[in-house]
N, C-alpha and C positions, 0 to 999 in steps of 0.2 A: 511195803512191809511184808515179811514173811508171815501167812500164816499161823497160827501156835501149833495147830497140829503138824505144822512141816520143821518145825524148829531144829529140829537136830536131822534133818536132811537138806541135802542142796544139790544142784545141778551145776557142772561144773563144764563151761562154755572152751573147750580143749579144738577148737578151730584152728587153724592156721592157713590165709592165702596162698595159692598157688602148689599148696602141697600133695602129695598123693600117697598111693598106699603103701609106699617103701619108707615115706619120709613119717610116715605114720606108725609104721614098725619099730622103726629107729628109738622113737621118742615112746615106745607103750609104755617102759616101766617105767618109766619118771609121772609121765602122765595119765597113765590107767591105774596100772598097779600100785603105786606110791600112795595114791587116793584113796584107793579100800573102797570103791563105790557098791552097791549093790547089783546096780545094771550101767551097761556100756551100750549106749546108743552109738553105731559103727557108719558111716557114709564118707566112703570115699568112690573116684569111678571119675568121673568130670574129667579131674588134671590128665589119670592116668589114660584114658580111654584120647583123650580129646586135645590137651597140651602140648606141642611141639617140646616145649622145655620140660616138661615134667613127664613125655610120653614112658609110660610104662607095659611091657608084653605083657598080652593077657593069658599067658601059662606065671608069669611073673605077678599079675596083680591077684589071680585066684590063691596063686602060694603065700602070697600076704594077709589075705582077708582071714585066710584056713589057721593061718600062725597067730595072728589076732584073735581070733573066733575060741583058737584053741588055748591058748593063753587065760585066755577070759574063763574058759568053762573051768580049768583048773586051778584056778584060785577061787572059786566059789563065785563067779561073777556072772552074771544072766547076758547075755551080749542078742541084740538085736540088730539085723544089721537093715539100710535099707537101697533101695536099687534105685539108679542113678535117673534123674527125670529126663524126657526125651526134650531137644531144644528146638527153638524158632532161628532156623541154619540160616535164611537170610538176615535177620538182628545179629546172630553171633558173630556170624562172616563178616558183619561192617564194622565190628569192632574188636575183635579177637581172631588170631591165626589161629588155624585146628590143622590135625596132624592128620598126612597123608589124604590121596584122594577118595579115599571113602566116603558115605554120603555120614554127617555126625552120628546119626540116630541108628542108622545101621550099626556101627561100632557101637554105638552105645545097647543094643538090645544085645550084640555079643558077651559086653562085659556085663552086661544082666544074666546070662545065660550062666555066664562060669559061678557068677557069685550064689545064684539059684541052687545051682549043683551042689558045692560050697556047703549053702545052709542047709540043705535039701539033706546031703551024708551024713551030718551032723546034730539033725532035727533041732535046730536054731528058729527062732523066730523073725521073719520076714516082716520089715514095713516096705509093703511092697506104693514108694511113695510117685513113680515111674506110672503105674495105672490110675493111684487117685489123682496124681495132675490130671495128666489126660480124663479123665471122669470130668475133671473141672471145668474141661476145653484146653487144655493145656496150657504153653508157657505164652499167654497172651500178655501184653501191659498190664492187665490187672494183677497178676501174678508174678511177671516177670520182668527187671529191669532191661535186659538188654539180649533178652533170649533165652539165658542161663541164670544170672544170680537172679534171688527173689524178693521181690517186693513183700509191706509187711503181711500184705495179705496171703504170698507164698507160703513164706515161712512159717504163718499162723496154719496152713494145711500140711505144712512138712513136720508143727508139733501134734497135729490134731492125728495125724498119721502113726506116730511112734508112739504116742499115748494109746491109743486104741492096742497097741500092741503089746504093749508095759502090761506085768503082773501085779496082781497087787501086792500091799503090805511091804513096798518100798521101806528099808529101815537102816539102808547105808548111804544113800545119793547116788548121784547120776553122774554119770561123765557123758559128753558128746563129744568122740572124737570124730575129726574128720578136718576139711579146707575150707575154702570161701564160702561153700554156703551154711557151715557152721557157724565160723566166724560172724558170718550176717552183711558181708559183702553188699550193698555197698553203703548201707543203712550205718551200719558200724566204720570208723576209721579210727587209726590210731591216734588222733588226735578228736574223738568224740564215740562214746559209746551212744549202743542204742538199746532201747528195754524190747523191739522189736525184731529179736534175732529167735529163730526157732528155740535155742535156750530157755532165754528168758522170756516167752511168753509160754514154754510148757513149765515151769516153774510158777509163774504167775496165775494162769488162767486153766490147767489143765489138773497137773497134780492134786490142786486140792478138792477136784470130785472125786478123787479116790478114795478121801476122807482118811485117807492112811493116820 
């Protein structure tokens, strides 16, 4: 049950598997803007950096995050974005193709680099959730189901991440855009939700030390 003092606030679980940050552009108004939230918690990176099928250029995926970013700051919406966690490339490789010969993480501190830039011109706020894994030891079993999506205890560090970085006095709700590890992959399926998706445990266990 919701809090009382969160009652007229909510977090709003805007995941989608296998998506990235073009497919994430596409869909902002309907699912940012249409919402009115107060802050937009931003994570994309994975599909586009990493995905054969959803590969996206990263002069193409910084121009999304910046149109997102920018979108957000002009309609009065506090946008936080956060940087893409570094993966365990032999779990991923046994079960996911990744794009081109690069080594994952090498791409992946790339597409951390643009989005840095990104927030950095923009004075956006940074969950920079890429160094607290790693702080954690990174995407081991205990954090990580298969190298990349996260276990509940990931995802309890990827809400514990973007909370720290959240303002107070929260007073229109949350959106979490972003893909599978929004969604809550693999905890979550469309045929059973989960209360252990980084959403719904910053909803839960986080927001109401804000006492907002």
């Amino acid at each position: 049950m919701t809090p009382p003092h969160l009652a007229r606030k909510w977090v709003v679980n805007a995941g989608i598997p296998g998506q990235n940050s073009s497919d994430g552009r596409a869909r902002f108004v309907r699912d940012v803007l249409d919402a009115r939230p107060s802050v937009l918690l931003l994570y994309f990176g994975g599909n586009d950096a990493l995905n054969p099928g959803a590969f996206v250029a990263l002069s193409d995926y910084a121009a999304n995050m910046a149109w997102m970013i920018d979108q957000a700051l002009a309609h009065g919406i506090v946008p936080i974005v956060a940087t893409v966690l570094h993966v365990d490339t032999a779990r991923l490789r046994a079960q996911h193709q990744t794009s081109g010969a690069e080594e994952p993480n090498d791409l992946i501190d790339r597409y951390n680099r643009a989005l840095l830039a990104v927030a950095r011109e923009r004075q956006v706020t940074v969950a920079d959730f890429a160094r607290a894994l790693d702080a954690a030891g990174g995407p081991t079993p205990e954090m990580s189901t298969d190298g990349l999506h996260l276990t509940a205890t990931g995802n309890r560090l990827l809400a514990q991440t973007f909370f720290q970085a959240m303002p107070p006095g929260i007073v229109g709700g949350v959106v979490c855009l972003g893909d599978s590890l929004t969604y809550g992959v693999p905890l979550r399926t469309a045929e059973q939700d989960s209360d252990e998706t980084y959403p719904a445990q910053l909803e839960r266990d986080f927001l109401p030390m804000k006492g907002n």
